[in-house]
N, C-alpha and C positions, 0 to 999 in steps of 0.2 A: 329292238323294240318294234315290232310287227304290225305296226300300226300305216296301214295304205292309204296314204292321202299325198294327193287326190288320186281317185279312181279314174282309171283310163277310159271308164265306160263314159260316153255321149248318148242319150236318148236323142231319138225321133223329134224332135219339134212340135208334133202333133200329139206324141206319147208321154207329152211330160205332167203326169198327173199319174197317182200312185193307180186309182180305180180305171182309169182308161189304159194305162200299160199291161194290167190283172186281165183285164177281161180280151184284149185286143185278141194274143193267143189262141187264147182257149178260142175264140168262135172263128179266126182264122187260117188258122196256121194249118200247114199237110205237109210229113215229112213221109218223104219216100227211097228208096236202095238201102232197105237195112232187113236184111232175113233172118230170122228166126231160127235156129232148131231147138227145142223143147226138151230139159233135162228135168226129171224128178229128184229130189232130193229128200230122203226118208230123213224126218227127226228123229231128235236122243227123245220126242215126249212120246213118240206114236202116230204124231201129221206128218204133213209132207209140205213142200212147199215147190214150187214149179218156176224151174229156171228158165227163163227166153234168151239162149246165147249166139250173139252175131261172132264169128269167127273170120278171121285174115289171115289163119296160120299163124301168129304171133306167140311167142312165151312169155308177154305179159301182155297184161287182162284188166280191165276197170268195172269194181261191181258198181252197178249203179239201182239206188235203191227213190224207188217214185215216196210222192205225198199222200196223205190221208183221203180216200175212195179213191187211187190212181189204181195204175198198171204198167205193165211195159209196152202199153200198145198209145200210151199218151205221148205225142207230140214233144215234147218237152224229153223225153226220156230218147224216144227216136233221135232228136235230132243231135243229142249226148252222145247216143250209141254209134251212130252214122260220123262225128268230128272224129269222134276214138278212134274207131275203124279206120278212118281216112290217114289216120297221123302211123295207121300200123300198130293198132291195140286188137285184142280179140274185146267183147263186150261182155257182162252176163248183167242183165236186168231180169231183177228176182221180184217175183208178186207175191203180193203179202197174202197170211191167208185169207182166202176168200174171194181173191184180184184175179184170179187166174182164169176163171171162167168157171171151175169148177167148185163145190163146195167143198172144205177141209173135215176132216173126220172128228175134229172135237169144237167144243164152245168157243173154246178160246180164239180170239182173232189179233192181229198185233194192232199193237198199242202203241205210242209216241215213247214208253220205256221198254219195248220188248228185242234189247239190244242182243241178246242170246241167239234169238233167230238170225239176225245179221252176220253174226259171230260164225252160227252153224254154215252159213253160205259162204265164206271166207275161208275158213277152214275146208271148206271142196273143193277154192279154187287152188287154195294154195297147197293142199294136198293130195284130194282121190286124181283132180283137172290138172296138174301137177305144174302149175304155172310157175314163174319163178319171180315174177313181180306181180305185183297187185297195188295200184289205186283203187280209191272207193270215192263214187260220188253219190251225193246223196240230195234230197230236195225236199222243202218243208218239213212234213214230218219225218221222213227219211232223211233230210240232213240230220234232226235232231236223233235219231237212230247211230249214225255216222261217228257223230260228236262224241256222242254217249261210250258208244262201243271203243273209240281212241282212248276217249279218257279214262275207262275204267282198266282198258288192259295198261294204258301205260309202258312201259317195258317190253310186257309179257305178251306182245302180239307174235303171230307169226313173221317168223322172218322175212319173208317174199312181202308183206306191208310196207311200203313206200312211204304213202302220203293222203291225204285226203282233201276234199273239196265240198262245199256245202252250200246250198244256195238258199236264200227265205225260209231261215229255221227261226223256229220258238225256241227258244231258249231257255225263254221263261215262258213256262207252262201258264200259272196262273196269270200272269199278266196279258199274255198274249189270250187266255182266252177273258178277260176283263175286256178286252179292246175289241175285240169279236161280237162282244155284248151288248155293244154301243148304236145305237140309232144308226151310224152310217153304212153298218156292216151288217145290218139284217137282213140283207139280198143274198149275201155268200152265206150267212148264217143257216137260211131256210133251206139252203139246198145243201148243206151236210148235212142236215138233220132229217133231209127226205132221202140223200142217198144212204145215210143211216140205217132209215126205216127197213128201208126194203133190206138192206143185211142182215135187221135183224129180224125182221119177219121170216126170212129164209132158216136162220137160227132158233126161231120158237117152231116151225114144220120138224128139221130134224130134229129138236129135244122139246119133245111135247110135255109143257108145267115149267120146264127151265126158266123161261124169260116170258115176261107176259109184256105186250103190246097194250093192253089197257091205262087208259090215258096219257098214250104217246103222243096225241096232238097239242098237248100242254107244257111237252118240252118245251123250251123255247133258246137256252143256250148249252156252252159245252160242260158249265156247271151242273146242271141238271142235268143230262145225258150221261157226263163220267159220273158222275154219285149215283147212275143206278143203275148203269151197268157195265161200262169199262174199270171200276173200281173193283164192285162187289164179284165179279167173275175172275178179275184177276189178282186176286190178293189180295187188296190193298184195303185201306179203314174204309176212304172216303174221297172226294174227288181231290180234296185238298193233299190226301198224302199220294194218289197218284201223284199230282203235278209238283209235289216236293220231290220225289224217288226219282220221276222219269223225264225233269228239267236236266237237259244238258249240261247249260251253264253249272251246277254242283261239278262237273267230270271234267270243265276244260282244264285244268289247272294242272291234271294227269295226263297229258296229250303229249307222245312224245315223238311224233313224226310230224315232219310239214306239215302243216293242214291251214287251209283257206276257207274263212269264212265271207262269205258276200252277203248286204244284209242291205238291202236300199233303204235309204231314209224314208223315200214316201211309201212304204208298204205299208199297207192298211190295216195289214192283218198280225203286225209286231207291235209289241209294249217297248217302252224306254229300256227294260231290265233284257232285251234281246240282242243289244249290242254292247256286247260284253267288254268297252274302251279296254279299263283299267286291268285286264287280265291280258290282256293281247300286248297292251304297252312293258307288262313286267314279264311276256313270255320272247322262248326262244321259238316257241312252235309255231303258236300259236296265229296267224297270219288275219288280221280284220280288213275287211274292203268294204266300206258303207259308201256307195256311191249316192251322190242326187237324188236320181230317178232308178228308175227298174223296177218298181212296184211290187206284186207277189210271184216270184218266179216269171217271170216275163221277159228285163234284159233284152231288147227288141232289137236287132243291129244288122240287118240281111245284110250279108257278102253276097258275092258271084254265086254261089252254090246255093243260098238262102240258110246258112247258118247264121247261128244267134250268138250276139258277144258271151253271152256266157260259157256256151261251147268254147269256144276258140282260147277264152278265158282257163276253163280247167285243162285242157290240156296243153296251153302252155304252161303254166305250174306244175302240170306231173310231169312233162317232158322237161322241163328243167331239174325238176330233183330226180330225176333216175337220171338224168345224165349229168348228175353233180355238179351241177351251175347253179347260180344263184336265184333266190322265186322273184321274180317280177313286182 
């Protein structure tokens, strides 16, 4: 029964509050020794998508996949790539389309269920990159990417797949974004909906009539956003069967390698239906660690080096199951 309690993590003293742990990060944090070389990776659709891989000569590899308007040049992802590296991983942090700097050749951009594009980066590493292990970590909406992708292949992953790790994922689609919608999260609200904008104002220049910008100021949450256009461009009815199809939580249940879920209690930006107890308690996989504190991807805990407990956290769990010890 996979159920982690208690969590090893200790917040800051000063960071024990889910919206001061969220924000601390992001306006402070600078990771630096983590270099880049830049791989293309052509889709089965016709895009591409753009690898950033830190290399130590290693044969195995951690893809690590950012949150929704991230990158691989976000602090959080550096400071993932830079513990891997340290421990003797190569790294590949993959940008979603659009994240790269560059613009991607079609409409479509990834989605919180666009677990195929992950799949296709997996399948590079463990085949063209010819690694012979591979963890995945993944973070918000790329943890739920993560989840998704474990759970559906089930079995049928490639072999070189070890284990996964996942930090402040929604799980639950709808609920998480009910909770987004709430009077105390209109500050993080506003500004996915302006970093948004400008994605998709960039995507009505390249497909002129596709997507109109008229009356974008009157979005206001990720309801109205996915129902008119993460929906209607990707398949789907409506925002509601987005967030039915591309909820994790439906895939954990298929998850058949390690995998670590981290979900802090006071994260502002989760619903109750995001800590999945009663799944992790009846699985062998399935691994939950709902600490205290750590708020949204945050986990604040400088070492000597200035790594963050979460770091230290995944790769002790992928270093224990590739070297078939037990997960922590």
């Amino acid at each position: 029964m996979p159920l982690i309690d208690p969590s090893s993590y200790q917040a800051p003293r000063l960071l024990r509050d889910g919206h001061a742990m969220t924000v601390y990060p992001t306006l402070s944090r600078r990771v630096g020794g983590v270099s880049y070389q830049r791989e293309r990776l052509e889709l089965a659709d016709g895009d591409f998508l753009d690898l950033d891989c830190s290399r130590v000569g290693a044969d195995r590899v951690v893809v690590v996949s950012h949150g929704l308007e991230g990158h691989s040049r976000r602090a959080y992802v550096l400071g993932m790539v830079r513990e891997f590296n340290r421990a003797g991983w190569d790294a590949v942090a993959w940008n979603f389309r659009g994240s790269s700097g560059e613009q991607n050749r079609l409409l479509a951009f990834t989605h919180s269920g666009a677990s195929q594009e992950l799949g296709e980066v997996v399948d590079w590493a463990a085949g063209t990159a010819g690694y012979r292990t591979v963890a995945m970590v993944g973070f918000s909406l790329g943890g739920n990417l993560t989840l998704k992708y474990l759970g559906e292949r089930g079995t049928n992953l490639p072999g070189a797949v070890r284990c996964g790790v996942a930090y402040s994922v929604p799980c639950d689609l709808r609920g998480s974004a009910e909770t987004m919608a709430a009077g105390g999260n209109r500050i993080y609200m506003s500004r996915f909906l302006s970093d948004l904008k400008v994605r998709m104002e960039a995507k009505s220049r390249q497909f002129p009539g596709r997507i109109s910008l008229e009356g974008y100021g009157e979005v206001r949450t990720f309801r109205e956003f996915d129902g008119r256009y993460t929906a209607p461009l990707h398949g789907f009815r409506d925002a509601e069967d987005y967030w039915e199809r591309s909820s994790s939580a439906r895939y954990l249940t298929g998850i058949r390698v390690p995998t670590l879920l981290v979900n802090a209690l006071d994260d502002p930006f989760l619903s109750e239906g995001c800590y999945p107890r009663d799944i992790a308690a009846a699985s062998e996989w399935l691994h939950l660690e709902t600490p205290s504190h750590g708020g949204h991807v945050g986990f604040v805990s400088k070492g000597g080096d200035g790594e963050y407990w979460s770091e230290r956290r995944a790769v002790e769990f992928a270093s224990a199951v590739v070297g078939g010890g037990p997960q922590k």
